[in-house]
C-alpha positions, 0 to 999 in steps of 0.5 A, spaced: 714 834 788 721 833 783 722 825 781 728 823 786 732 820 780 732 827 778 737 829 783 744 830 781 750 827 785 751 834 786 745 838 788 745 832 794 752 833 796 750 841 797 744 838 801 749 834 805 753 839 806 748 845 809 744 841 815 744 847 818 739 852 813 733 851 813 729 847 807 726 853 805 733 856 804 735 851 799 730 856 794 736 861 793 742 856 793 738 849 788 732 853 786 731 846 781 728 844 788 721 846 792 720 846 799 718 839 799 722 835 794 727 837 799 723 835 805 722 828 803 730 827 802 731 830 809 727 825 812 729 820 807 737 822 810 734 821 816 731 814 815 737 812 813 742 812 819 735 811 823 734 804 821 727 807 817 724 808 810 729 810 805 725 808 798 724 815 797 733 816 795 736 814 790 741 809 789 746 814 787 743 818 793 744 811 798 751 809 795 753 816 797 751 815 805 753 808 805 760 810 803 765 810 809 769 816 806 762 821 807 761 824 813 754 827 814 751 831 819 743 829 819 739 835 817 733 833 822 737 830 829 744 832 827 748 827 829 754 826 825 755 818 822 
């Protein structure tokens, strides 16, 4: 699995922007990334708005879902906060 710091602002903005493709579609667009390493980040996406475990994101990464200017769809349940 890729080390969580490893992930730019970038490819994490693109991960929340794509809710809607499947994990393993990531391959073709962040290819830096496997399948589980984008897994772990959809769970820890999830976990933030759930109330559950988010020591698997970044402080970059949680900065970006606490801010009030990003709306994000989560890429498991699909309910926009």
């Amino acid at each position: 699995m890729t080390d969580k710091s490893e992930w730019s602002e970038g490819e994490f903005v693109l991960l929340l922007s794509r809710s809607d493709l499947p994990d393993t579609g990531f391959g073709e667009i962040i290819p830096e990334r496997d399948k589980e390493a984008i897994v772990v980040v959809r769970s820890g996406v999830h976990n933030f708005h759930t109330g559950g475990d988010t020591s698997m994101l970044s402080e970059m990464m949680l900065s970006l879902l606490g801010s009030k200017d990003t709306l994000v769809t989560c890429p498991i349940c699909k309910v926009s906060f």
